[in-house]
Backbone as XML, in Angstrom:
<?xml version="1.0"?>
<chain id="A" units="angstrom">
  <residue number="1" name="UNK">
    <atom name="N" x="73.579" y="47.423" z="54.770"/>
    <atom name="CA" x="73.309" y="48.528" z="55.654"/>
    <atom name="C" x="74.631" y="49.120" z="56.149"/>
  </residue>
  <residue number="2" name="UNK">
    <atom name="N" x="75.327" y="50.111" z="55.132"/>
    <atom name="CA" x="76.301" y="50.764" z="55.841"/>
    <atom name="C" x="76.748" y="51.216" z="56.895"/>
  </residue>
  <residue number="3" name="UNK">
    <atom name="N" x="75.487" y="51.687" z="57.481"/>
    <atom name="CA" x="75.421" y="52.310" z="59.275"/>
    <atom name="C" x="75.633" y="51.594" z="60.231"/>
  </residue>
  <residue number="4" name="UNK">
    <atom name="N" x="75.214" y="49.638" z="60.233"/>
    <atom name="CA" x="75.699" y="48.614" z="60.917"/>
    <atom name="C" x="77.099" y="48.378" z="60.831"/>
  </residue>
  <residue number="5" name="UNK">
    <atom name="N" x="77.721" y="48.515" z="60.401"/>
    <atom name="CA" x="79.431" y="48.065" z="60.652"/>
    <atom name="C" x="79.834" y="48.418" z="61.577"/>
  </residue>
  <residue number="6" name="UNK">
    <atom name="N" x="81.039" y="47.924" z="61.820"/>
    <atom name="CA" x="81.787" y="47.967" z="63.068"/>
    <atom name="C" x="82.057" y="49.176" z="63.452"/>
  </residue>
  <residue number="7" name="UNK">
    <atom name="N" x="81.678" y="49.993" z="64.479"/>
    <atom name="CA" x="82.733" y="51.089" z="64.980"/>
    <atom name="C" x="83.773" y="51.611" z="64.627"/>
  </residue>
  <residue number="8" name="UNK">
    <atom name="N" x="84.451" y="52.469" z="64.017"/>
    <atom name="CA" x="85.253" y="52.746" z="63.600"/>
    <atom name="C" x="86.787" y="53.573" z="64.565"/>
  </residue>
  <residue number="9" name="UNK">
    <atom name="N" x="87.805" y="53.060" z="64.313"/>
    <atom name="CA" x="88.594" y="53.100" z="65.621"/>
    <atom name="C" x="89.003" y="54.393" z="65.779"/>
  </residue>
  <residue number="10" name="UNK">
    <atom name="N" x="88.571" y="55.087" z="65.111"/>
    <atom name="CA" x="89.245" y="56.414" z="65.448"/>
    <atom name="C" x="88.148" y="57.301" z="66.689"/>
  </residue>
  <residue number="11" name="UNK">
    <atom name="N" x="86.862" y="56.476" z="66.835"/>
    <atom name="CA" x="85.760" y="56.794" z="68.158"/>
    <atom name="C" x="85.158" y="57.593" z="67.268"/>
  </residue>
  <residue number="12" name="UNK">
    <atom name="N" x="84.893" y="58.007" z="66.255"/>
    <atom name="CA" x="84.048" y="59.018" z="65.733"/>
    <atom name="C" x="82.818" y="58.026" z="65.617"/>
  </residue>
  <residue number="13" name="UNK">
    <atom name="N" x="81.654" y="59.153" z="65.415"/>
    <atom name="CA" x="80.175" y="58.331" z="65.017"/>
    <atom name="C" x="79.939" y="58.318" z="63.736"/>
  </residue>
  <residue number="14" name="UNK">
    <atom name="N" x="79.504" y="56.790" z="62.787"/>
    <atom name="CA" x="79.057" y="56.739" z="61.516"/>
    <atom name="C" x="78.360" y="57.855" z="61.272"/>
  </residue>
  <residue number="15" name="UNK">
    <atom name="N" x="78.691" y="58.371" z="59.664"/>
    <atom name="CA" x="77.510" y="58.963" z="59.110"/>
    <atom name="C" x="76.158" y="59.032" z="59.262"/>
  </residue>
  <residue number="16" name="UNK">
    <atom name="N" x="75.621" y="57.207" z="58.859"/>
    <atom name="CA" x="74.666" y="56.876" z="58.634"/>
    <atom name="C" x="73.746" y="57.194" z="60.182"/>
  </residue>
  <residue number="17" name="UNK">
    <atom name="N" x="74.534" y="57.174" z="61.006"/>
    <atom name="CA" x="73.899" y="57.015" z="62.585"/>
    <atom name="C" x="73.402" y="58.514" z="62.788"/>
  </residue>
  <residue number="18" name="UNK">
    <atom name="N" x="73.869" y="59.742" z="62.770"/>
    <atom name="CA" x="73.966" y="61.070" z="62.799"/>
    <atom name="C" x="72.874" y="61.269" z="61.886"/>
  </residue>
  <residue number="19" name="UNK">
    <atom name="N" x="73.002" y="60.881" z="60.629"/>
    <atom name="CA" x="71.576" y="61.183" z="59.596"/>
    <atom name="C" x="70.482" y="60.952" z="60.335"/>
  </residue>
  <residue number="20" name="UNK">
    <atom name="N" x="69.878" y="60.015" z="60.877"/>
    <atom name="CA" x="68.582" y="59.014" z="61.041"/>
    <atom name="C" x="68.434" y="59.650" z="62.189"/>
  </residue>
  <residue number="21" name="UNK">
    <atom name="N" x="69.063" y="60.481" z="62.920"/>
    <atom name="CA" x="69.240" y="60.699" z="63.976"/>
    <atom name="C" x="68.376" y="61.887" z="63.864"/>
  </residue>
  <residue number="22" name="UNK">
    <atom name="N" x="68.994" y="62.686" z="63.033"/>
    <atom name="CA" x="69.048" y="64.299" z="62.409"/>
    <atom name="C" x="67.761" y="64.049" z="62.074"/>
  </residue>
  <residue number="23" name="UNK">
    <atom name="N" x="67.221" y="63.607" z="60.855"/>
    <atom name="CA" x="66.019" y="63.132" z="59.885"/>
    <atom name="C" x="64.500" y="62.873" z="61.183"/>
  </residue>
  <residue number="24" name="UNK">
    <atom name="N" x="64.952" y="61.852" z="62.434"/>
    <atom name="CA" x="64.101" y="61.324" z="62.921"/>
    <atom name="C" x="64.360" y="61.716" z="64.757"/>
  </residue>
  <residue number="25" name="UNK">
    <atom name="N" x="64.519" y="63.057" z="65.156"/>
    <atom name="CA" x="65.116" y="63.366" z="66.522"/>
    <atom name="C" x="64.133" y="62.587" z="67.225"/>
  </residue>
  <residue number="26" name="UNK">
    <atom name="N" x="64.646" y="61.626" z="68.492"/>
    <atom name="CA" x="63.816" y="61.446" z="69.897"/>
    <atom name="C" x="63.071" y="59.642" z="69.254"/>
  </residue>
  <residue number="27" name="UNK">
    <atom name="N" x="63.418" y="59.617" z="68.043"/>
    <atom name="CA" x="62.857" y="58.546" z="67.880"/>
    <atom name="C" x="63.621" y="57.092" z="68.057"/>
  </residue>
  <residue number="28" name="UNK">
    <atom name="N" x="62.472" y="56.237" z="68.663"/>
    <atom name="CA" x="62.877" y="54.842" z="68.827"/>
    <atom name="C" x="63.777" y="53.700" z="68.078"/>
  </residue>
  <residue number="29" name="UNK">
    <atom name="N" x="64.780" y="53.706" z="67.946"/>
    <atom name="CA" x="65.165" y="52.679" z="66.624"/>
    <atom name="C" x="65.931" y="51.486" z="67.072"/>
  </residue>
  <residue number="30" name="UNK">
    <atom name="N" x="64.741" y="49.845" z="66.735"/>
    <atom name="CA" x="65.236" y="48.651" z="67.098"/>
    <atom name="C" x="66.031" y="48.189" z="65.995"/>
  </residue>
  <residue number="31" name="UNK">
    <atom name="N" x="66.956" y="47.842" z="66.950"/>
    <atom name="CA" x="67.869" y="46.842" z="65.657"/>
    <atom name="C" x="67.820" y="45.456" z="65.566"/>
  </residue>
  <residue number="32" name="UNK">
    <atom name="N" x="67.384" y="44.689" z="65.083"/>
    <atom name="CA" x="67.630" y="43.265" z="65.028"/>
    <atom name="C" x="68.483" y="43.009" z="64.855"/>
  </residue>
  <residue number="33" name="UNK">
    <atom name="N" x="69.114" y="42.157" z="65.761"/>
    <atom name="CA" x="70.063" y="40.788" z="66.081"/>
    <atom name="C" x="69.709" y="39.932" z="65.279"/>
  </residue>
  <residue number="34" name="UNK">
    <atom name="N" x="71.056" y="38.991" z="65.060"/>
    <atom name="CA" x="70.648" y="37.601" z="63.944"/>
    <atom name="C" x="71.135" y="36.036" z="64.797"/>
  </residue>
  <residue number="35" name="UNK">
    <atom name="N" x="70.541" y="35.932" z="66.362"/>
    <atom name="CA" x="71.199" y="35.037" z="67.421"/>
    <atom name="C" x="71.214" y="33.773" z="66.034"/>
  </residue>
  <residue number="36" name="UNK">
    <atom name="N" x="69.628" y="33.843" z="65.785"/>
    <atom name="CA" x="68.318" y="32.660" z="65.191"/>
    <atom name="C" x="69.671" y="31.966" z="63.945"/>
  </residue>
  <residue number="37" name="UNK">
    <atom name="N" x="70.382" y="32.949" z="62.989"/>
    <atom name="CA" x="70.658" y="32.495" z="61.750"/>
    <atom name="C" x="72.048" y="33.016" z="62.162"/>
  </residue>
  <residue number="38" name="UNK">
    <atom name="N" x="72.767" y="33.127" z="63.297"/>
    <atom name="CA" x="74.151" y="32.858" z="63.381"/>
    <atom name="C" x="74.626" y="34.638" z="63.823"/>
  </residue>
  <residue number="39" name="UNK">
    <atom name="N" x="76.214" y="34.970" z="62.306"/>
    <atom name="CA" x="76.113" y="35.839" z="62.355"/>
    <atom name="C" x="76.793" y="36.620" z="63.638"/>
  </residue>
  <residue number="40" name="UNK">
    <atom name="N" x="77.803" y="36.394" z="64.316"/>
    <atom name="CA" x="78.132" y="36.661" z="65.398"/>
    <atom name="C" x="79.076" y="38.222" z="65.562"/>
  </residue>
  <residue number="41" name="UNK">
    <atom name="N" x="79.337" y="38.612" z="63.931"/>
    <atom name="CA" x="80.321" y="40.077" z="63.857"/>
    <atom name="C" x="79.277" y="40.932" z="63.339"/>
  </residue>
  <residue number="42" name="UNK">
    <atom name="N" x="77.863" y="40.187" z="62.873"/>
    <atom name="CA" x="77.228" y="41.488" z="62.908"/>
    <atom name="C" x="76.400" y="41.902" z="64.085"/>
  </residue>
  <residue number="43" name="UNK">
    <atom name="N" x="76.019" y="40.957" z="64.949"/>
    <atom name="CA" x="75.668" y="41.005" z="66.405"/>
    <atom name="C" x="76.262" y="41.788" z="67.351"/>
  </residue>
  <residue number="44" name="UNK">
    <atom name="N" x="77.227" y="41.424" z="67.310"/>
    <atom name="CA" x="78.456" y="42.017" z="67.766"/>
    <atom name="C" x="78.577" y="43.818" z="67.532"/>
  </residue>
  <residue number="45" name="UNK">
    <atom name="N" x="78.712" y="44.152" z="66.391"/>
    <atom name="CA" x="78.536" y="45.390" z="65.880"/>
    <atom name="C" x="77.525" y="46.051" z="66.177"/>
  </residue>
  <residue number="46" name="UNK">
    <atom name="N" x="76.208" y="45.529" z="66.496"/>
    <atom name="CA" x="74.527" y="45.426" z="67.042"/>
    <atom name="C" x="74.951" y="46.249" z="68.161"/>
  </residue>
  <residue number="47" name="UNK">
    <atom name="N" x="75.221" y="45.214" z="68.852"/>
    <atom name="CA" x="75.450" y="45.622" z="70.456"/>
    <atom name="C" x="76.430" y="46.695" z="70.515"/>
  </residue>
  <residue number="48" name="UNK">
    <atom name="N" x="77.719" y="47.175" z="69.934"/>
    <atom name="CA" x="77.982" y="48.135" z="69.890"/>
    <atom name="C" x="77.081" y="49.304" z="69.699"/>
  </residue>
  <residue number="49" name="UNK">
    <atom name="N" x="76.903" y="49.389" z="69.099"/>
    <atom name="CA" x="75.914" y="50.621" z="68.228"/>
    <atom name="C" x="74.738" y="50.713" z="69.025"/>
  </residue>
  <residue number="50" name="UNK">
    <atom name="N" x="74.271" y="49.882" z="70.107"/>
    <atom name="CA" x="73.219" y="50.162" z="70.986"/>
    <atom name="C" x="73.972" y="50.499" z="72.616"/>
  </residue>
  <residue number="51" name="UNK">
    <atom name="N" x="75.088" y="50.546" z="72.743"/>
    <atom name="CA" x="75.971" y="50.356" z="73.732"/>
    <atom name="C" x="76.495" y="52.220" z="73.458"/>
  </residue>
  <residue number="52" name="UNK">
    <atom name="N" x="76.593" y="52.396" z="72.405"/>
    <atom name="CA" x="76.781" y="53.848" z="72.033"/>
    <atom name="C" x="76.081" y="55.323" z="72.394"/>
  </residue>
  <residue number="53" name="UNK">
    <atom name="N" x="74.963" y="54.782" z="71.337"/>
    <atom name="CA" x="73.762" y="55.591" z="71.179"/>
    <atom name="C" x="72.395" y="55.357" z="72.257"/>
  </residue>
  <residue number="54" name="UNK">
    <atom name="N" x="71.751" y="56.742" z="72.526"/>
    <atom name="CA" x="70.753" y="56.706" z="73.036"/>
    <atom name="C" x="69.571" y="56.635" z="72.282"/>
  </residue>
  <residue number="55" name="UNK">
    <atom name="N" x="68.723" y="55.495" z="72.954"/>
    <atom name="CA" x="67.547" y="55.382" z="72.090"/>
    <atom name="C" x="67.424" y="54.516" z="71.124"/>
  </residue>
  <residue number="56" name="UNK">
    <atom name="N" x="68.468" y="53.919" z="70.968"/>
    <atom name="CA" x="69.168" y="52.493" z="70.050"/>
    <atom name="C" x="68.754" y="51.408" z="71.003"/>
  </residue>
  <residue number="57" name="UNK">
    <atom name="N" x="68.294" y="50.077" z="70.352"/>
    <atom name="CA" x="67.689" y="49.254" z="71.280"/>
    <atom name="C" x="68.063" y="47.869" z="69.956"/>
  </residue>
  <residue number="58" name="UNK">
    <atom name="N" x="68.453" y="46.973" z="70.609"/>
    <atom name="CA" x="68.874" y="45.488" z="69.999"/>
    <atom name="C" x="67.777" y="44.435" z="70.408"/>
  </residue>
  <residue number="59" name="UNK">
    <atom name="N" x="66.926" y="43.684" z="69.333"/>
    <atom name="CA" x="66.176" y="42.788" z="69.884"/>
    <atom name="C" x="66.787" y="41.490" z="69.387"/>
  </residue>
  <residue number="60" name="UNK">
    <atom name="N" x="66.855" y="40.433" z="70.501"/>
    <atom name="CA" x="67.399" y="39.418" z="70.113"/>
    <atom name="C" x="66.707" y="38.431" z="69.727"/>
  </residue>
  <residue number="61" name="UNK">
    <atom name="N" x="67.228" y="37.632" z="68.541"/>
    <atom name="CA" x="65.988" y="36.745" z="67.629"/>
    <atom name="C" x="66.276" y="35.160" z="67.997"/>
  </residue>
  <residue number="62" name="UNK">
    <atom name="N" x="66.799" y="35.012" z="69.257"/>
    <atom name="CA" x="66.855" y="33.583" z="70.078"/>
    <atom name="C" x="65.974" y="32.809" z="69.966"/>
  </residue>
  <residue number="63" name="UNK">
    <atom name="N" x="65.569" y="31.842" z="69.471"/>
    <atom name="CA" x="64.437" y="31.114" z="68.867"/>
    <atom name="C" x="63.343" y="31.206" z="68.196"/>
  </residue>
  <residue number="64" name="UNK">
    <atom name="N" x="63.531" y="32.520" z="67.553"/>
    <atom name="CA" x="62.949" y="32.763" z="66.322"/>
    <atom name="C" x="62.583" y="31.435" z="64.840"/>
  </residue>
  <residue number="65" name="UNK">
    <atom name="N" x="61.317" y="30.984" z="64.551"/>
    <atom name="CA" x="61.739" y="29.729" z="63.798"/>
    <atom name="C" x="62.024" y="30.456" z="62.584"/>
  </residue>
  <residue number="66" name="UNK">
    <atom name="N" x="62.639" y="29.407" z="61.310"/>
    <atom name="CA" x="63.481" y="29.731" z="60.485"/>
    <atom name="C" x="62.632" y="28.783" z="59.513"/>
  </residue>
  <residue number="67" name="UNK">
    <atom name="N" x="62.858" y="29.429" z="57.983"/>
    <atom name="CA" x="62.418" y="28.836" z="57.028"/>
    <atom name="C" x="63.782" y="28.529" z="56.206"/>
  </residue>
  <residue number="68" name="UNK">
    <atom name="N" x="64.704" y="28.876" z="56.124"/>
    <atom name="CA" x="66.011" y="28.434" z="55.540"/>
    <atom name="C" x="66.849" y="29.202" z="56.595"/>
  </residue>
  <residue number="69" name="UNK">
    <atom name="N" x="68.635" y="28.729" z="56.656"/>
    <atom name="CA" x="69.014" y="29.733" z="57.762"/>
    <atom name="C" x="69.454" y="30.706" z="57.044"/>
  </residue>
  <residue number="70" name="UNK">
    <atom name="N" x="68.945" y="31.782" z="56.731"/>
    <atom name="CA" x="68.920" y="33.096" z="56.898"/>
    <atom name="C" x="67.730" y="33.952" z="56.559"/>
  </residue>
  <residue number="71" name="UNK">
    <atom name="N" x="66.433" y="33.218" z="56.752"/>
    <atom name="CA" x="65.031" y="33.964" z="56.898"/>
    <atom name="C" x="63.870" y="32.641" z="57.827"/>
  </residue>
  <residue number="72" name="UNK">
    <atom name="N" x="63.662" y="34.122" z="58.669"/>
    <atom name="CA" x="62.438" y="33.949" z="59.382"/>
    <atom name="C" x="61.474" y="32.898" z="58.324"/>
  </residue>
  <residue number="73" name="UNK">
    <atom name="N" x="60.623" y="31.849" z="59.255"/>
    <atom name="CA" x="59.713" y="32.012" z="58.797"/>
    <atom name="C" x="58.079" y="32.724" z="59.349"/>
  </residue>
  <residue number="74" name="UNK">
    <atom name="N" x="56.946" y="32.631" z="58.765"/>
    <atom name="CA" x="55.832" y="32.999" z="59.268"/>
    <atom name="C" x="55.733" y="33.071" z="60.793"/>
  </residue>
  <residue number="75" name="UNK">
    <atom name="N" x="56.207" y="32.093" z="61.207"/>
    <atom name="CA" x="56.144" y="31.884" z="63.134"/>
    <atom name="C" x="57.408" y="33.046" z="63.433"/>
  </residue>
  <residue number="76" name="UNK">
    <atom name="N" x="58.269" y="32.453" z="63.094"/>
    <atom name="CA" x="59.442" y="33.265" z="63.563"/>
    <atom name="C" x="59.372" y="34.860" z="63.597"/>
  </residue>
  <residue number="77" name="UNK">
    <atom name="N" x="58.688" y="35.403" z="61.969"/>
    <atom name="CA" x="58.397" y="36.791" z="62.075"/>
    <atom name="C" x="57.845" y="37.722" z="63.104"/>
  </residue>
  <residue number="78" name="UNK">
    <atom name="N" x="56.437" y="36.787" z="63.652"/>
    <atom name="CA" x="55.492" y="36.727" z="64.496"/>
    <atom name="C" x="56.397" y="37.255" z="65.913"/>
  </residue>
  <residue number="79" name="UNK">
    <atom name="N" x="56.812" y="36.246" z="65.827"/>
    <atom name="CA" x="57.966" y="36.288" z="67.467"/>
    <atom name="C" x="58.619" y="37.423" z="66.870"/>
  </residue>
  <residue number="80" name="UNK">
    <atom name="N" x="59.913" y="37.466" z="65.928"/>
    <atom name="CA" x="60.405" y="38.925" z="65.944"/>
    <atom name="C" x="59.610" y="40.452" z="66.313"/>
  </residue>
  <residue number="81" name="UNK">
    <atom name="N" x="58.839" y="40.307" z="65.062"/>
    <atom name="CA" x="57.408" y="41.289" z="65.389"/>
    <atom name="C" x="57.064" y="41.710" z="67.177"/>
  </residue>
  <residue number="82" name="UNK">
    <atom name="N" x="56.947" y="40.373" z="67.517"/>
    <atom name="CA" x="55.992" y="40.881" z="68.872"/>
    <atom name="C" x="57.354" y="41.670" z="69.778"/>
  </residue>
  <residue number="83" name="UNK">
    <atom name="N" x="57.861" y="40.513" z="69.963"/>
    <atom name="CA" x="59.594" y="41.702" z="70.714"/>
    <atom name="C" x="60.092" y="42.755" z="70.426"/>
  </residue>
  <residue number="84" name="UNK">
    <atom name="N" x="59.660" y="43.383" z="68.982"/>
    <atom name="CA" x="60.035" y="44.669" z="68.741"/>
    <atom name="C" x="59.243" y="45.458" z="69.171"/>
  </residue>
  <residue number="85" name="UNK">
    <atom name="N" x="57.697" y="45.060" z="69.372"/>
    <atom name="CA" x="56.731" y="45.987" z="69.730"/>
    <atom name="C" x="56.720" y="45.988" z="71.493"/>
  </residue>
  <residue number="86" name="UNK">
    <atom name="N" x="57.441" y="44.992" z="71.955"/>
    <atom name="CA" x="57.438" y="44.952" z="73.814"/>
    <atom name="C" x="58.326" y="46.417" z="73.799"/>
  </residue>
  <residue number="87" name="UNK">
    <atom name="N" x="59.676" y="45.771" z="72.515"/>
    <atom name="CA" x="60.790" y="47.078" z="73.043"/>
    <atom name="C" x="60.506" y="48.239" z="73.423"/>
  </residue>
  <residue number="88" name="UNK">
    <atom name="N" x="59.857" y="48.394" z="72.279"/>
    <atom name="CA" x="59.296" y="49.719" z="71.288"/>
    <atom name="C" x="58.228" y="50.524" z="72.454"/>
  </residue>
  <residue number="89" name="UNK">
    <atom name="N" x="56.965" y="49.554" z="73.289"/>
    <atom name="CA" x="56.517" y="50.037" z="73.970"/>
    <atom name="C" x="57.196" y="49.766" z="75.969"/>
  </residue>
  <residue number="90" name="UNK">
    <atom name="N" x="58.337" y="50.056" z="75.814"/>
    <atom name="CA" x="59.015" y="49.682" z="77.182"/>
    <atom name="C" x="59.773" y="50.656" z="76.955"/>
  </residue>
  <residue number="91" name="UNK">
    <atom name="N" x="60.298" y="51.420" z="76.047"/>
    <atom name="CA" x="61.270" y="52.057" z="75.820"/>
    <atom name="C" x="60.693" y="53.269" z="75.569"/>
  </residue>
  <residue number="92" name="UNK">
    <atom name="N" x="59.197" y="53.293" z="74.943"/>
    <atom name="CA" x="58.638" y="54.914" z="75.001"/>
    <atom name="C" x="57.910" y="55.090" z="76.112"/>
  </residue>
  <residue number="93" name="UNK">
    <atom name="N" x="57.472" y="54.209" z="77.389"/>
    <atom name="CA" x="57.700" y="54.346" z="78.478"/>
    <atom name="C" x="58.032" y="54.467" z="79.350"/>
  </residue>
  <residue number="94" name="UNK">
    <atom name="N" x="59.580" y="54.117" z="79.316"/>
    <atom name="CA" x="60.509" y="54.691" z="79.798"/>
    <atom name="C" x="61.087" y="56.240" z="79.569"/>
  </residue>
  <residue number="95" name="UNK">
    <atom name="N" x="60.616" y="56.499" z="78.315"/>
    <atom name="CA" x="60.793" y="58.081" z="77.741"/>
    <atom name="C" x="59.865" y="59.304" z="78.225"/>
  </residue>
  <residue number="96" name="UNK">
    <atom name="N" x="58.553" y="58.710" z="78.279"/>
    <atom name="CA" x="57.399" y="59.588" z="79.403"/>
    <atom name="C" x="57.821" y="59.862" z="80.564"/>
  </residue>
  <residue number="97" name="UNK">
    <atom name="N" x="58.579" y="59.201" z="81.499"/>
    <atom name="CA" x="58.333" y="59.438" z="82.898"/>
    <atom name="C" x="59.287" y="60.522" z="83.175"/>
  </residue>
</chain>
């Protein structure tokens, strides 16, 4: 995912961020975090990019269970799943008022 990388130091905004932006105005977009399977520079980059942008939202996958470490399993999805949909509906409620 090209658009996740690090910030780039010159302060300009990724491409990829401006597209999705352009393509999808006013809309919600969660990013998953990888607390569950490590991963700490792309987390890192996460939280940038939600620290940036409006309407960018990071869900964190903190005890998410794991079927090998680097995929969810069935339970774990479940849990990801449901936290994206708290975000998702906390955040377009926050957009109504």
């Amino acid at each position: 995912m090209p658009s996740i990388k690090c910030q780039s130091t010159s302060g300009k905004k990724k491409p990829g961020r401006i597209k999705i932006k352009k393509q999808l105005p006013g809309a919600v977009i969660v990013m998953t975090q990888f607390q569950s399977m490590g991963y700490p520079e792309t987390n890192a980059a996460i939280a940038r990019i939600v620290a940036d942008e409006a309407n960018v939202y990071a869900m964190d996958s903190t005890g998410a269970a794991l079927v090998d470490k680097n995929h969810w399993s069935y339970e774990g999805l479940k849990t990801v799943t449901q936290r994206m949909v708290e975000i998702t509906q906390r955040a377009l409620k926050e957009s109504s008022k």
